[in-house]
LUMMARSE-434394 format. One line per field, with one value per residue (C-alpha): residue number from 1; residue in one letter; chain; y negated, z, x. Coordinates in steps of 0.2 Angstrom, whole numbers. Layout:
REM LUMMARSE-434394
pos = (NUM, ...) $
code = (A, ...) $
unit = (A, ...) $
py = (Y, ...) $
pz = (Z, ...) $
px = (X, ...) $
This chain:
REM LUMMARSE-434394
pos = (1, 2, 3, 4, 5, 6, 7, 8, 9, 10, 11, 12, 13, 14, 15, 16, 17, 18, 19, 20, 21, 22, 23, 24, 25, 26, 27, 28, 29, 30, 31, 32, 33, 34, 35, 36, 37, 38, 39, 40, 41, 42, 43, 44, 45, 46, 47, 48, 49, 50, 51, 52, 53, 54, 55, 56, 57, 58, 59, 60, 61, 62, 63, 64, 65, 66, 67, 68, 69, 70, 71, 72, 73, 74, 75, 76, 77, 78, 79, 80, 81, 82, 83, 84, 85, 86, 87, 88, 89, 90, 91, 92, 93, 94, 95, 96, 97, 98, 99, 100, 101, 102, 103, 104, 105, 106, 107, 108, 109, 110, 111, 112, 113, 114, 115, 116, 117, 118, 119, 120, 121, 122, 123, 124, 125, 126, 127, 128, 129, 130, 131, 132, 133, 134, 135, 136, 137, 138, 139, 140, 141, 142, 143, 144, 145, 146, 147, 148, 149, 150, 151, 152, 153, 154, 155, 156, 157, 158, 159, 160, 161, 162, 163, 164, 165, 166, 167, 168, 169, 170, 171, 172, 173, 174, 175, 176, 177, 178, 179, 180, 181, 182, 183, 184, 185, 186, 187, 188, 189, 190, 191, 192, 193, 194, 195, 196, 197, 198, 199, 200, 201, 202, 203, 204, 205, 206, 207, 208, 209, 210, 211, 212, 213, 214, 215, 216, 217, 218, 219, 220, 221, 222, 223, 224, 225, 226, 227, 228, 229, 230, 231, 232, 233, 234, 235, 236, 237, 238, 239, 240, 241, 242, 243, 244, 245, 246, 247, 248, 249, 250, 251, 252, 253, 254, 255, 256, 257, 258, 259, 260, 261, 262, 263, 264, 265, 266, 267, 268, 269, 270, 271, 272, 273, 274, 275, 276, 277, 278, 279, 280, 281, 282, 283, 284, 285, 286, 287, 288, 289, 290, 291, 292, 293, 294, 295, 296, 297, 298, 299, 300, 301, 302, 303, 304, 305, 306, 307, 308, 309, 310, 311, 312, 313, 314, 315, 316, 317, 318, 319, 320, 321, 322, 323, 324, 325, 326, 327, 328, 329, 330, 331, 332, 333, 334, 335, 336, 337, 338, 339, 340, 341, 342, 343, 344, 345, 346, 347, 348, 349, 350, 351, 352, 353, 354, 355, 356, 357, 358, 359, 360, 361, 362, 363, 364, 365, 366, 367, 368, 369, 370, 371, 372, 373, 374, 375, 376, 377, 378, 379, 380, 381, 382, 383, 384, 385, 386, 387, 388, 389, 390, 391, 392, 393, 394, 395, 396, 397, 398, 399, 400, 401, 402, 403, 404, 405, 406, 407, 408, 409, 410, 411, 412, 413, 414, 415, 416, 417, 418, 419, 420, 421, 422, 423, 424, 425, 426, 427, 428, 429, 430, 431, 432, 433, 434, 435, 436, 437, 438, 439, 440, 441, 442, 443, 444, 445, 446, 447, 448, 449, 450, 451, 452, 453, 454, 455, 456, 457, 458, 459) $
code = (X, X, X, X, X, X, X, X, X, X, X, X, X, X, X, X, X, X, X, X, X, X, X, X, X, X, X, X, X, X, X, X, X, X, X, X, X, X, X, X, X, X, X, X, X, X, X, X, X, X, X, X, X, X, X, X, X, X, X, X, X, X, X, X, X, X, X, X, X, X, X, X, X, X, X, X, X, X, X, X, X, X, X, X, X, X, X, X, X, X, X, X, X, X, X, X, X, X, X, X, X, X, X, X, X, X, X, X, X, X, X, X, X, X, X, X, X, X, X, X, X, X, X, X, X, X, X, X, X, X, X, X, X, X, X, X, X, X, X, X, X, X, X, X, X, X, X, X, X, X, X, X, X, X, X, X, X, X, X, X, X, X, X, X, X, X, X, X, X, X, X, X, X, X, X, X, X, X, X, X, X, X, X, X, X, X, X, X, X, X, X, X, X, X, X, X, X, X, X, X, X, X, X, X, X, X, X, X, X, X, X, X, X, X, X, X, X, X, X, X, X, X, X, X, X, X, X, X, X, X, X, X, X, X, X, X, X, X, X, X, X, X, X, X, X, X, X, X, X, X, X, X, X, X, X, X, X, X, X, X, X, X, X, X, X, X, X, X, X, X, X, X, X, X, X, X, X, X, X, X, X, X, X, X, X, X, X, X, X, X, X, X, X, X, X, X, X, X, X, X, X, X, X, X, X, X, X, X, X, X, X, X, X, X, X, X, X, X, X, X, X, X, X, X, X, X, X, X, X, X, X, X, X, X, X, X, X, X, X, X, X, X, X, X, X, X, X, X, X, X, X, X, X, X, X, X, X, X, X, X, X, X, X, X, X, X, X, X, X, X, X, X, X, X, X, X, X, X, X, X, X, X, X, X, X, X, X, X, X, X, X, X, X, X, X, X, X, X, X, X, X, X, X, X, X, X, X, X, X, X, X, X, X, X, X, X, X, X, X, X, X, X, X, X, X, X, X, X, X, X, X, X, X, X, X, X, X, X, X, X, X, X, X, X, X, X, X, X, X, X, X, X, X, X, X, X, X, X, X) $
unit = (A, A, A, A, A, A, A, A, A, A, A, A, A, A, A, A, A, A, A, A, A, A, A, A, A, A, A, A, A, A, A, A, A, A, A, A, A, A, A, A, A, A, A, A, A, A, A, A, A, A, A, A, A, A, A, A, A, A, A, A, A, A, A, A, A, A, A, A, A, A, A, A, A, A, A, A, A, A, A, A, A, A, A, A, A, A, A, A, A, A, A, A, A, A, A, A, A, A, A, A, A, A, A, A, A, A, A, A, A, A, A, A, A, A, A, A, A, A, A, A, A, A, A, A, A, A, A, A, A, A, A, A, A, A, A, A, A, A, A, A, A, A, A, A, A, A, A, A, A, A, A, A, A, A, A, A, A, A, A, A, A, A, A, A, A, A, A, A, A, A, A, A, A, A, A, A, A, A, A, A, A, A, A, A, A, A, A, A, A, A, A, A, A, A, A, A, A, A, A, A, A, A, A, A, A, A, A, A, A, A, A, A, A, A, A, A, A, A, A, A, A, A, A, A, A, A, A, A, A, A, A, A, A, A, A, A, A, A, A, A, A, A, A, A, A, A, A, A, A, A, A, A, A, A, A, A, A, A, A, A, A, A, A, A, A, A, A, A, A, A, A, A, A, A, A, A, A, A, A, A, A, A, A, A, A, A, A, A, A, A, A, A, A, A, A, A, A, A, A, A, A, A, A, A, A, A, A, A, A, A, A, A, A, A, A, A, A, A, A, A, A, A, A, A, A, A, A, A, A, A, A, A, A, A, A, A, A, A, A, A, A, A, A, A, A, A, A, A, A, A, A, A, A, A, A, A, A, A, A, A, A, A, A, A, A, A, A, A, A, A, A, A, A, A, A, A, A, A, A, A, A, A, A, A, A, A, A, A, A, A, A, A, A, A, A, A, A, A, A, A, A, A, A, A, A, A, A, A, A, A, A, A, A, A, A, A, A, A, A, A, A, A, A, A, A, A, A, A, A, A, A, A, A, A, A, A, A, A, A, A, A, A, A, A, A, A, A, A, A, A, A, A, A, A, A, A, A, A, A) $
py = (-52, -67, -69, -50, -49, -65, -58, -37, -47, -54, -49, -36, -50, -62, -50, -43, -60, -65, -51, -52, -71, -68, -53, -63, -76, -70, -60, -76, -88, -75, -72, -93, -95, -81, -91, -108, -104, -93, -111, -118, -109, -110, -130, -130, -117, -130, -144, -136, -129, -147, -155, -142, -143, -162, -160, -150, -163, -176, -169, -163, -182, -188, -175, -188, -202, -207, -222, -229, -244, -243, -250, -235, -223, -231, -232, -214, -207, -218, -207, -193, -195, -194, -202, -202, -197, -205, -203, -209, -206, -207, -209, -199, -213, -210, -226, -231, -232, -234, -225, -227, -226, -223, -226, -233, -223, -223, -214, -209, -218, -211, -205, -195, -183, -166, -159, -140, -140, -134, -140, -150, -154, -171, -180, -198, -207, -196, -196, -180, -175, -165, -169, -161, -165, -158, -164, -167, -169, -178, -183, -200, -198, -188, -192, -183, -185, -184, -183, -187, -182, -189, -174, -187, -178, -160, -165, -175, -160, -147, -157, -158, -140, -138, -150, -140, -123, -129, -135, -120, -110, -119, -118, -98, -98, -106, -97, -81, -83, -87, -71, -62, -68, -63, -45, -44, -45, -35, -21, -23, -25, -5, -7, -19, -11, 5, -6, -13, 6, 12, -4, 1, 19, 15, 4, 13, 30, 41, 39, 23, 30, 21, 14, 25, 17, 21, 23, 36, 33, 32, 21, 29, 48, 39, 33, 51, 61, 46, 50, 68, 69, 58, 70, 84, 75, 70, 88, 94, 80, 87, 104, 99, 90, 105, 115, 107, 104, 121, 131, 118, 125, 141, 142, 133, 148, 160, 148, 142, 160, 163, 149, 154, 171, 167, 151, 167, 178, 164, 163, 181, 191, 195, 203, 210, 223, 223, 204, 210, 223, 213, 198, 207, 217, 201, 190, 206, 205, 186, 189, 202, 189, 174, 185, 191, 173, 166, 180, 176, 157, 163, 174, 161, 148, 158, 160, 145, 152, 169, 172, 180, 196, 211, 227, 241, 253, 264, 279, 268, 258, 276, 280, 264, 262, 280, 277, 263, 272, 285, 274, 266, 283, 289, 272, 272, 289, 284, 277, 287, 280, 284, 282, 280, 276, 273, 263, 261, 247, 232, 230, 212, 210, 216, 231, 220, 209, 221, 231, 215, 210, 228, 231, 215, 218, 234, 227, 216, 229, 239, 224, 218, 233, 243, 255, 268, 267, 271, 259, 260, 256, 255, 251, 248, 237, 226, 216, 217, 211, 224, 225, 229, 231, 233, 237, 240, 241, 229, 214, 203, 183, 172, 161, 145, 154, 164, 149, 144, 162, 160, 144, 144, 149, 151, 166, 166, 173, 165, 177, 192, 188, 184, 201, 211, 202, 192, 174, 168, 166, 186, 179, 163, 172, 186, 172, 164, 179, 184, 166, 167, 182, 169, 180, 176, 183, 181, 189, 194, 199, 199, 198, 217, 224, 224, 214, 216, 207, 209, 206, 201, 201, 199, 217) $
pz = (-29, -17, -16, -14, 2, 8, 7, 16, 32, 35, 48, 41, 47, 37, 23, 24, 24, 8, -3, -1, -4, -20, -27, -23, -32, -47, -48, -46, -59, -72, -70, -70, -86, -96, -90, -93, -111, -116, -109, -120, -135, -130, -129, -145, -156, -147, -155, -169, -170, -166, -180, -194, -187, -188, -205, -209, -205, -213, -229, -226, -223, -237, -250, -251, -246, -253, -266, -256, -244, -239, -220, -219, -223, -208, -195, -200, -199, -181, -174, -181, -172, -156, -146, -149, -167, -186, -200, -218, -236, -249, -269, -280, -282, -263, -258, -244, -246, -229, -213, -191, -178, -160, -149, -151, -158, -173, -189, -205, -223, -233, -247, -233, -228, -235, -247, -243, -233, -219, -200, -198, -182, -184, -173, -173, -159, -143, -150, -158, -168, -176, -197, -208, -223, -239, -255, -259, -276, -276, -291, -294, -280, -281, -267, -251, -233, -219, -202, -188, -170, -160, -148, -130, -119, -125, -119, -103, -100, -103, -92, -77, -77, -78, -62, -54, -57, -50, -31, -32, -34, -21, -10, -13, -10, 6, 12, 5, 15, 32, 27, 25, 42, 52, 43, 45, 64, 62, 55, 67, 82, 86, 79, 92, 106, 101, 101, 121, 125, 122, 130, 146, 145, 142, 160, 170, 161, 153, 159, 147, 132, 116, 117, 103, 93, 88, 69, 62, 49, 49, 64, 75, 71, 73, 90, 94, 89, 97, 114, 112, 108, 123, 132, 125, 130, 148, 151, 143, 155, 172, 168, 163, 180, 190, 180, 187, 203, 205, 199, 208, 224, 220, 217, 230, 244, 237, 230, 249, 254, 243, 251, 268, 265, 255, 271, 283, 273, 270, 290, 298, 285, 277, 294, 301, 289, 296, 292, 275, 269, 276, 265, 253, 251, 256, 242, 230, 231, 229, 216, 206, 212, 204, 187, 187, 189, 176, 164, 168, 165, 147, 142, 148, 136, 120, 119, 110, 96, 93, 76, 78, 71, 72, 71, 82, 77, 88, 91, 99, 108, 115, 117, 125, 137, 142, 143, 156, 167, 166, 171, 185, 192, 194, 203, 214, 219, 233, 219, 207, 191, 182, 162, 152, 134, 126, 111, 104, 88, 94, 81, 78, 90, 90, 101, 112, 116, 121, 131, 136, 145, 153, 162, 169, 173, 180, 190, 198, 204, 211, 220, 227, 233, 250, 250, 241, 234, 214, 199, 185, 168, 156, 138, 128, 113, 115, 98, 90, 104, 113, 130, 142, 161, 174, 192, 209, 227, 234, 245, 234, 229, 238, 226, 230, 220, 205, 197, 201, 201, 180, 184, 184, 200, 208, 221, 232, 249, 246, 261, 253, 234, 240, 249, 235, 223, 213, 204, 202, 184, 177, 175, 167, 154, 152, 150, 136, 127, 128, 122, 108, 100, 101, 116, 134, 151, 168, 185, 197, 215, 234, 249, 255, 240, 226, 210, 193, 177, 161, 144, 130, 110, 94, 83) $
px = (46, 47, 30, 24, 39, 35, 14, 22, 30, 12, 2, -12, -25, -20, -15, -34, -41, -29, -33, -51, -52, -41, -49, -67, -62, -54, -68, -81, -66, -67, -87, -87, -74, -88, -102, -96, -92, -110, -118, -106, -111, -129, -130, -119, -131, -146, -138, -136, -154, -159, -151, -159, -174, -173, -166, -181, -194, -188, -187, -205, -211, -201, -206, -223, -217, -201, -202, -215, -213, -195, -201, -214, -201, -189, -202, -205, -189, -186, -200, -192, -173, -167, -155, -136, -138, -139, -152, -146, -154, -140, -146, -137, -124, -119, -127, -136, -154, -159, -155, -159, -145, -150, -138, -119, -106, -93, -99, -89, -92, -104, -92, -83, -96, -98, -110, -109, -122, -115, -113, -99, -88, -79, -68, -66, -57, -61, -78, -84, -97, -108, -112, -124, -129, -143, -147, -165, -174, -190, -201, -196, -180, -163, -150, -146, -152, -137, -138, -122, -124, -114, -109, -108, -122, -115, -99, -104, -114, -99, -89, -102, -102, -85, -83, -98, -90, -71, -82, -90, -73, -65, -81, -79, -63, -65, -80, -72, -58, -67, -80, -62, -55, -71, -72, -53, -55, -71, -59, -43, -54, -53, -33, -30, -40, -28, -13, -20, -22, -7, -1, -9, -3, 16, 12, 0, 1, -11, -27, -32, -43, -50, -68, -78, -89, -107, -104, -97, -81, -64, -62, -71, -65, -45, -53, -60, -43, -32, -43, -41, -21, -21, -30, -19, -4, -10, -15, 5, 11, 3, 3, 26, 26, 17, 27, 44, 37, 33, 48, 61, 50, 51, 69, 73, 70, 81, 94, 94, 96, 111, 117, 116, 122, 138, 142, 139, 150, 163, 163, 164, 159, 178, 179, 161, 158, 140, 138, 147, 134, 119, 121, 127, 110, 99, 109, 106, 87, 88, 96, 85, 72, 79, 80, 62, 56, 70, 63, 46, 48, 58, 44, 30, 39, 42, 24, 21, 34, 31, 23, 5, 4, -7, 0, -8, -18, -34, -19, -5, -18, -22, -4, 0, -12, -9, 11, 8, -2, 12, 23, 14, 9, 28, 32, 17, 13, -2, -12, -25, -30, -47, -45, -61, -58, -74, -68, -50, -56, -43, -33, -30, -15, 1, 9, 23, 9, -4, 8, 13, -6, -9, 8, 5, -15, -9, 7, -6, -17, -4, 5, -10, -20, -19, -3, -16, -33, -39, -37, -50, -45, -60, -63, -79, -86, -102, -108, -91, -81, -69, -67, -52, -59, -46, -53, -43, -49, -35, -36, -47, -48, -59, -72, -62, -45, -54, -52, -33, -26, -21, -11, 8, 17, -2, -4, -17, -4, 12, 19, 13, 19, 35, 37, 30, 42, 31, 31, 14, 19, 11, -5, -1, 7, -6, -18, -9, -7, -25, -30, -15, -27, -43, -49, -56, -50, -59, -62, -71, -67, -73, -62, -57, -67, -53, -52, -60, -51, -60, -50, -62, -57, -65, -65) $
């Protein structure tokens, strides 16, 4: 537990580098501890194999030549052995008859040795050794032949290798653990770079982004959504900082003029009943001002949270847009509006919302249209998209404001907003709606030649 608490307060380059060069080199130890002990077995079965075969071809040359010349029979078996190893013929008696050494090594008294014919392991000293024995019948000769091994080489051999594999371990682990360093680096170079960014942006703010790189894995798509919540996030900031900039401006003005009315009533208003019911009525459209733009911002920041539902159907579409205009006609009388219904199929998007979009579209081209004129009110479907086109004959936008006129607190004459009540804040919310529904809302307009806005949504 030390140990793994010890390794979790590590830095993840040094915890990379020392997981690979571990799980490499178990890997290579237990690949090496297999290896070393098939060559083990394989020199062992060759010794054995060796031995048998020796065994083999020295009965062969005995079979006719034993009871011959005892030197011919010596010189013979000397061409047969090999180094590090005994040959001995034994008469029935267990005696000696004749046998070659090559080498130096300790050797077992004949009457020790075995007589299954099998291959023997013996041990004596440090030295070890391999015994085999076989009993042999010739015509004139009954005895046994034995042959010791003396087991030195194998084991010098086994011993090599085991020192060769142990460098090679600790060469792996050594290069391992410098491969594991460079590829840790390799894989926590974007990390850092993140870790820099964000650096940067706690100091100098949110314009720093990640570097993307070429390939495409995990890395670089965490580069590409880090890059885009950052843009997300500067874009929240700005539009939070217009936001506050913008409504601390515009209540500001009446705020101010509440101020000046009450400090004016305070002085010679108790006693001026002019004074009295003049800042009375001024403080009294402030007021209904500052409630319309205190709503507005409400509803503008509810959007966000309202659940998404769909819940009108082709009649109170019909009967909705048809109730507005109603409503508008009673409260501006100068105004004629033109209704041509051509397809009623939005349903995806629910009544409050809908109503929502139009009595704002509508408000606007009322508010900002000559003090008479005609507003046309269209729908229609083109390739399973529905259409909601709104046209008036008012003042118009210039190009330079088409774009800037959906923006919070936006209004294209200040003066002329402020006298007709509004707070720059209808089409904001319009707009989200619209977009809340996966539509699109744009328009078009001309200087002194009236506005068109077209809502678009997918049937």
């Amino acid at each position: 537990m030390r140990i793994m608490n010890k390794f979790n307060l590590l830095p993840w380059k040094w915890k990379l580098t020392l997981g690979l060069s571990v799980c490499i080199f178990l890997t290579y130890s237990v690949f090496s501890f297999f290896e070393f002990h098939m060559v083990s077995s394989w020199l062992q079965n060759q010794e054995e194999e060796d031995v048998k075969q020796t065994m083999n071809q020295v009965i062969e040359e005995l079979k006719g030549n034993m009871g011959e010349n005892e030197k011919n029979n010596e010189l013979l078996l000397e061409k047969l052995n090999s180094h590090d190893q005994l040959i001995r013929v034994l008469d029935e008696k267990g005696q000696v008859v004749f046998s070659i050494l090559d080498g130096s090594f300790s050797t077992i008294e004949p009457n020790a040795l075995f007589k299954d014919k099998q291959i023997h392991y013996i041990t004596i000293g440090e030295q070890k050794s391999l015994v085999y024995s076989e009993e042999v019948t010739f015509d004139s000769f009954k005895g046994s032949v034995e042959i010791i091994r003396s087991l030195q080489s194998f084991q010098k051999v086994r011993e090599h290798l085991a020192v060769a594999m142990s460098l090679f371990a600790i060469a792996a682990l050594l290069i391992c653990a410098i491969i594991g360093y460079f590829i840790s680096h390799l894989l926590l170079k974007p990390l850092n770079s993140m870790t820099n960014t964000m650096k940067n942006i706690q100091q100098t703010g949110f314009k720093e982004r990640m570097n993307v790189y070429p390939q495409k894995d995990e890395i670089s798509e965490l580069s590409t959504i880090f890059n885009e919540m950052m843009d997300v996030l500067e874009n929240s900031f700005q539009q939070q900082k217009q936001f506050i900039e913008d409504a601390s401006h515009e209540l500001r003005t009446p705020v101010s003029i509440l101020e000046g009315h009450l400090s004016m009533l305070n002085r010679w208003g108790k006693n001026n009943q002019e004074i009295l019911e003049e800042s009375l009525q001024a403080s009294t459209e402030e007021v209904a001002k500052l409630k319309k733009l205190i709503i507005s911002l409400l509803d503008l920041s509810k959007l966000g949270q309202n659940t998404i539902k769909s819940d009108l159907s082709s009649n109170r579409l019909k009967e909705i847009i048809e109730q507005t205009i109603r409503d508008f006609k009673m409260l501006n009388e100068n105004f004629q509006f033109k209704v041509h219904l051509e397809s009623l199929s939005l349903q995806k998007i629910s009544e409050q919302h809908f109503q929502q979009i139009i009595t704002i579209l509508l408000d606007n081209a009322t508010k900002y249209s000559f003090q008479q004129g005609t507003i046309k009110v269209h729908t229609y479907e083109i390739d399973s998209y529905f259409f909601l086109e709104i046209t008036d004959q008012g003042f118009g936008i210039a190009k330079e404001d088409l774009e800037k006129v959906f923006d919070r607190f936006y209004r294209v004459d200040k003066a002329r907003s402020r006298e007709r009540g509004g707070t720059g804040l209808g089409l904001s919310i319009a707009k989200k709606l619209v977009e809340a529904y996966e539509g699109s809302i744009r328009m078009e307009s001309e200087l002194g030649r009236g506005t068109k806005v077209l809502v678009r949504f997918r049937i």
